[in-house]
N, C-alpha and C positions, 0 to 999 in steps of 0.2 A: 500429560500433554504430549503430543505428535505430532510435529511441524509438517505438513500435507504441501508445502509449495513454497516459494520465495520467489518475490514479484522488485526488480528494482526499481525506486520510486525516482524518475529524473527531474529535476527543476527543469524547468524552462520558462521562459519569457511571456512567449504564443503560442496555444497549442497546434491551431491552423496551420500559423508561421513552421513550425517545426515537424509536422506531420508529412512536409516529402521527405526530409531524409529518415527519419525511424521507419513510415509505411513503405515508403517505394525504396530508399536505396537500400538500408538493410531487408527487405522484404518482409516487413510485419505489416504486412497488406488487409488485416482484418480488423478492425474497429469495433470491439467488443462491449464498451461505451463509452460516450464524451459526455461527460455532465459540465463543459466548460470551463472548467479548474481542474478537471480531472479523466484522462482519457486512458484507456487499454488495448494495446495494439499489438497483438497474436500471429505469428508465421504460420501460417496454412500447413505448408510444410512439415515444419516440425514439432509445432505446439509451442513452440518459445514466444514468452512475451514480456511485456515493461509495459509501463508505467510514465506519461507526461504528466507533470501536476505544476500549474501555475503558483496556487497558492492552498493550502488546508482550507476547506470551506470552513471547517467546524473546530479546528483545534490552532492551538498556539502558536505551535512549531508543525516544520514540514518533516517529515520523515524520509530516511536514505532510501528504504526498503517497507514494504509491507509481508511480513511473515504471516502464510496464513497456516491455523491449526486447528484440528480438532475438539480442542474443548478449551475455548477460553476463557472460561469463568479458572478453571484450573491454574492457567497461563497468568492471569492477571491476581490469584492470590499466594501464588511462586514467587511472581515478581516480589509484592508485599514484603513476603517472609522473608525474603533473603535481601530488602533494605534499599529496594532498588527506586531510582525517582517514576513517581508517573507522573509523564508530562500531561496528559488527556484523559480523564477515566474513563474506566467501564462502562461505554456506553452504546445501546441500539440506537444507529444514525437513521433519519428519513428513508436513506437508498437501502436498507436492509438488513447492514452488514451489522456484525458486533462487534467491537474494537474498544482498545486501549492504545497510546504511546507509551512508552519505556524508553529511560535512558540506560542505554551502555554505560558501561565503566570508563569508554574510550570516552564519550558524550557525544558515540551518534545517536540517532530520535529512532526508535523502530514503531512501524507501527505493527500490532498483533489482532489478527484480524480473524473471526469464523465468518465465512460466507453463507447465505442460504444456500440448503443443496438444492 
């Protein structure tokens, strides 16, 4: 497995509500998608982006971060063999992705994500 990206996953309350200061004041002026729980907001500039998420649509727990990789089937039987909690399994969600949660050691929630290319 290859980690390709790390996306930080921010709680917030409303994503509306909190969409001036992530888009306008830090300038992540692009809105790459809102599915209402869960939004991605991109610098033009310089490709940097995060993550609003009100609440997991589909999983238990909300995750700090979403790590994405090249081959997650890999990623999620890694996790397995070396004892680790999964909070969410192995699963293709509706929007595309494929994904697992994993608990750290610390016991933050990550999520592990391959995107369609």
């Amino acid at each position: 497995m290859r980690v390709t990206g790390v996306i930080a996953d921010l709680h917030v309350e409303d994503i509306a509500s909190a969409k001036g200061f992530y888009a306008d004041y830090l300038g992540m002026g692009v809105e790459e998608f809102n599915m209402g729980w869960v939004a991605r907001y991109t610098s033009p500039e310089t490709g940097a982006h995060l993550q609003l998420v009100t609440r997991d649509a589909s999983a238990p727990e909300d995750p700090v971060a979403t790590i994405k990789v090249d081959d997650v089937e890999e990623a999620y039987e890694e996790a397995r063999r070396r004892g680790y909690e999964i909070v969410h399994p192995l699963t293709t969600e509706p929007w595309g992705v494929r994904r697992f949660f994993v608990r750290a050691p610390d016991g933050n929630v990550l999520n592990i994500a391959q995107h369609r290319d």
